[in-house]
N, C-alpha and C positions, 0 to 999 in steps of 0.2 A: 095336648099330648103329642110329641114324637111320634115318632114313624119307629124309632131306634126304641121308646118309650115303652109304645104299645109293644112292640117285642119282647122284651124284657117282660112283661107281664102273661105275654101269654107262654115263656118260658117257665116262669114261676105257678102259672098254673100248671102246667103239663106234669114238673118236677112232682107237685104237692101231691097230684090225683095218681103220677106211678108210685111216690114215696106210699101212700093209702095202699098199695096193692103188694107191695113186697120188697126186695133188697134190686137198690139201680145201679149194678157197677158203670161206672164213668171211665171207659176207656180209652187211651192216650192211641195216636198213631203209630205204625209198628218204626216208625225212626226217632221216638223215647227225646225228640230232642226237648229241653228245657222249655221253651214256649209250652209245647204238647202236656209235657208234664207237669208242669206248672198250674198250669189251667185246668188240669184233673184233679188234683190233691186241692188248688182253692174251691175249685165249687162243690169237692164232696167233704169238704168240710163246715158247709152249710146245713148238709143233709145226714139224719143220724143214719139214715136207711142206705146212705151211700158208701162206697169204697174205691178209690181212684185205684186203677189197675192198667195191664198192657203187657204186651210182649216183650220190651225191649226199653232201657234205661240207656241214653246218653251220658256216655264218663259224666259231664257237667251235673246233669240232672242226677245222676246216681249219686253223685258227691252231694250236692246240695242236698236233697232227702235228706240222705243220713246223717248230714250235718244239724239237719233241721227236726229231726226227729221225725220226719212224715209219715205218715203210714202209707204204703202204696203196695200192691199183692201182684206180682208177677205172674204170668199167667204163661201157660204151653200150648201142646197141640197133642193131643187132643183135646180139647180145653174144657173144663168143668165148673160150669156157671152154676148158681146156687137154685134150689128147690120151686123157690118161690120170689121168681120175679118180676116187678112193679114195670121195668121200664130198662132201656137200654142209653145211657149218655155217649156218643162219640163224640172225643174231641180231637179238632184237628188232622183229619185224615177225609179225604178226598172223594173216598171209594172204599165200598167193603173191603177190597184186597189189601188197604192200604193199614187194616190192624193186623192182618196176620196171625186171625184166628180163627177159629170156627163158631162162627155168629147163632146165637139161638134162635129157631125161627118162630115165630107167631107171636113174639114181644116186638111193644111199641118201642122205635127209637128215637132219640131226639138229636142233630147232629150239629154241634157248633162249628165252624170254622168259618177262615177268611182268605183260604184259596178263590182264584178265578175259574177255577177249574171244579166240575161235581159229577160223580157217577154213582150217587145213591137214589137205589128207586125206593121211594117215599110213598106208604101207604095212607090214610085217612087218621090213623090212629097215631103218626108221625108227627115231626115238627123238626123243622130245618131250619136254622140261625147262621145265615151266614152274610156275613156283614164287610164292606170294602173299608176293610182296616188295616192296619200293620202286622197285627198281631193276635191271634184267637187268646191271649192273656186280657185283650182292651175289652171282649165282649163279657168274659166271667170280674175282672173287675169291676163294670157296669151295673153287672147284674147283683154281684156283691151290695155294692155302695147301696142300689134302690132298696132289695128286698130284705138281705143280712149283713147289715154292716157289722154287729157282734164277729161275723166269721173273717173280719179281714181284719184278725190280731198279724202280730208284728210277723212271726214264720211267713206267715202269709203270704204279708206284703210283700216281704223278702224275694219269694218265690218268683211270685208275677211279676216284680220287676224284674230280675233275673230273663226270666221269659220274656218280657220284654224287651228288652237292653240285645239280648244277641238273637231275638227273629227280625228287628228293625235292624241289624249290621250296626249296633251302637248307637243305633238314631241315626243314621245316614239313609235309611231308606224308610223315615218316620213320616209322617204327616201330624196335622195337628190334633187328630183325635190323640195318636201316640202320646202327645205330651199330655193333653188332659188326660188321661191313664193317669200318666206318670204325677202328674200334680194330686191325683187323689191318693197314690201311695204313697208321697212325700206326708202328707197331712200330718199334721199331729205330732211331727218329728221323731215318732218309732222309729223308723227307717233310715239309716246311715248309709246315705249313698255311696260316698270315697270307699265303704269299708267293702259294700259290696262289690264295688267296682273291682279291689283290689283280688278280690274272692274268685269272684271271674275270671280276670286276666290269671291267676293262679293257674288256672287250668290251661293253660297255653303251651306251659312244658309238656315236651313227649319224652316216651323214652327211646333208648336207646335203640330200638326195634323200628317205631316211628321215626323216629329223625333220617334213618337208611331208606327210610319207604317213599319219604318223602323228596330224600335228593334226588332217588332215583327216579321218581315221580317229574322234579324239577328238570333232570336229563333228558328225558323223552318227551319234551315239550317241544312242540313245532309250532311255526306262526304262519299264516294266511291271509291273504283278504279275502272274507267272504262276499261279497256282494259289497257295500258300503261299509261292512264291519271291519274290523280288526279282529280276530279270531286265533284264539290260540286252544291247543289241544294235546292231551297226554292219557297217558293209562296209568292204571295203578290198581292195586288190590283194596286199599283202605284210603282212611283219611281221604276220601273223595273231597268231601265239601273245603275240608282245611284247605284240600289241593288248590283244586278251585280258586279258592279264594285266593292265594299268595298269586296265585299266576296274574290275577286281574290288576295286581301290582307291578306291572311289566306294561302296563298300558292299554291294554286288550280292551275290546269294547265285550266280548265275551270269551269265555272259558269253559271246554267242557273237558272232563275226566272220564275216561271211558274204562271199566272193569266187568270181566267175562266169568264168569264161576256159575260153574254146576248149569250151564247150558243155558242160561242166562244171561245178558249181557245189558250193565244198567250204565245210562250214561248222566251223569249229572253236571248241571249247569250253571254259570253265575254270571250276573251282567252288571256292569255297570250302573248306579244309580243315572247319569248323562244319555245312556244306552238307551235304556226302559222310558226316559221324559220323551226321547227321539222316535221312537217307534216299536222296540224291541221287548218283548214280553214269552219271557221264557216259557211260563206255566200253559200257557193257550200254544204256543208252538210245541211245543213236548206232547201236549195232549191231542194233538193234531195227527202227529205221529204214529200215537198210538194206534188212531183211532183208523188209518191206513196200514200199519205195516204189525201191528196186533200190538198185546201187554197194555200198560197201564201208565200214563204218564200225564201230569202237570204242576201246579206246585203255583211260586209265585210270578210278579215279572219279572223279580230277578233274583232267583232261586228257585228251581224245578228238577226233576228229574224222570227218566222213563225209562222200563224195563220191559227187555222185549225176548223174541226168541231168534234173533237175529244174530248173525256173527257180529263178532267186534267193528272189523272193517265196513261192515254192511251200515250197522248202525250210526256210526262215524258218520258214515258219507251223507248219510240221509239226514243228522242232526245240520250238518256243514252246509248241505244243499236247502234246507230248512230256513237257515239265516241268509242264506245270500239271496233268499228273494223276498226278505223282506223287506219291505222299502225305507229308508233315511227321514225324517220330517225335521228342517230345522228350529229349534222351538228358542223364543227369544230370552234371555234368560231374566 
């Protein structure tokens, strides 16, 4: 048996003995993105006693659900967990903070993810899955496939590809577990991948509100050398990550997006897949951050972000100062 194997199992124990004890809502990270929610809605559809929930739905993930019929329960603040419960699922969030809600205390949690980054203090009665993959949809497919393959009907599949497809950036920042994922969702040919694919890019259109946000976004882009990087950087109110990402189109070995609201100021990150083989790993630099100038910050190697109580300027500087000493490693290709 695996090492990945034995996990799996003692995930499937943990689930069974909290499902024996009461209702496990399976909570998504408070940034609702598709991966996040994806991977809540598959594994609490193994479980009758479960219910994939979260703060906040990505447009993607909101659209898919509903297209998909899912059932997913939105949840607030003050947030009102149920009477009697078995156990707590986080998926894909990093750190308490990182659901955005007010956590019940003296239930067992279990916390899936496949950041490099962790700021959950884990008690005895805990269980923590966190696995160097692409994507927190490759560990609940896994777990699927061994323990309830019945639950990976075609919605499903849909899903966690889905989640898939845009926490890898399309398979550019995949590895080979990702394809194995992906070859067990292919199976059986439920899954029309052109169609989904087509489904996805769907959501690419902004409107009219977006598309202004984002020029502006584009205008206030300035270029630097960080250290050995290439560095380019802008503000913006929304559409950070989209920001992000168009700008690393420009050539940029990274991108960061800086927006300040309600005294807050989050700065978000994107690298290069060439970047991250070479040295550069956003999630542990962000979290770095944090972990010097306060707030909460990591993510992946190349997608992260951190929220501080720092001005705009301040935190700029310090993400900017952050790369430029990180050092270059040529890697042969």
């Amino acid at each position: 048996m695996t090492a990945f194997e034995a996990d799996l199992d003692r995930l499937h124990a943990w689930l069974s003995e909290a499902a024996s004890r009461g209702a496990v809502p399976v909570v998504c990270g408070a940034n609702g993105d598709m991966d996040t929610v994806a991977s809540a809605v598959a594994l609490a559809a193994a479980l009758p006693q479960a219910m994939a929930c979260g703060r906040h739905l990505g447009r993607l993930a909101k659209r898919l659900v509903e297209d998909e019929q899912a059932p997913f329960r939105r949840l607030g603040r003050p947030t009102a967990w149920p009477s009697a419960l078995g156990g707590l699922v986080v998926v894909d969030a990093a750190a308490p903070s990182q659901v955005d809600l007010d956590l019940p205390e003296g239930v067992p949690v279990c916390v899936l993810d496949h950041h490099a980054t962790d700021g959950w203090p884990l008690g005895d009665q805990d269980l923590s899955l966190k696995w160097p993959v692409s994507a927190t949809t490759e560990i609940v497919t896994a777990y699927l496939s061994r323990h309830h393959p019945a639950a990976l009907t075609a919605p499903v599949k849909r899903l966690l590809m889905a989640g898939l497809i845009t926490d890898t950036g399309r398979f550019k920042h995949a590895q080979a577990s990702s394809f194995r994922s992906a070859l067990t969702l292919l199976e059986d040919d439920e899954l029309d991948y052109r169609t989904l694919v087509d489904r996805i890019e769907a959501d690419v259109d902004v409107t009219s509100s977006d598309h202004g946000a984002l020029l502006k976004g584009l205008q206030r882009a300035t270029t630097t050398d960080a250290g050995p990087w290439r560095l380019v950087t802008t503000r913006a109110g929304t559409l950070e990550g989209r920001l992000a990402s168009m700008l690393l189109g420009t050539g940029a070995d990274v991108c960061f997006v800086v927006r300040h609201r309600d005294g807050k100021t989050r700065v978000t990150g994107r690298a290069r897949a060439t970047a991250c083989r070479e040295g550069l790993h956003l999630g542990r630099l962000l979290e770095e951050l944090a972990a010097v100038h306060g707030g909460e910050g990591g993510g992946h190697d190349g997608a992260a972000g951190w929220t501080s109580g720092l001005d705009r300027v301040a935190a700029e500087t310090a993400a900017l100062a952050a790369v430029a000493a990180t050092p270059r490693h040529e890697v042969n290709p």
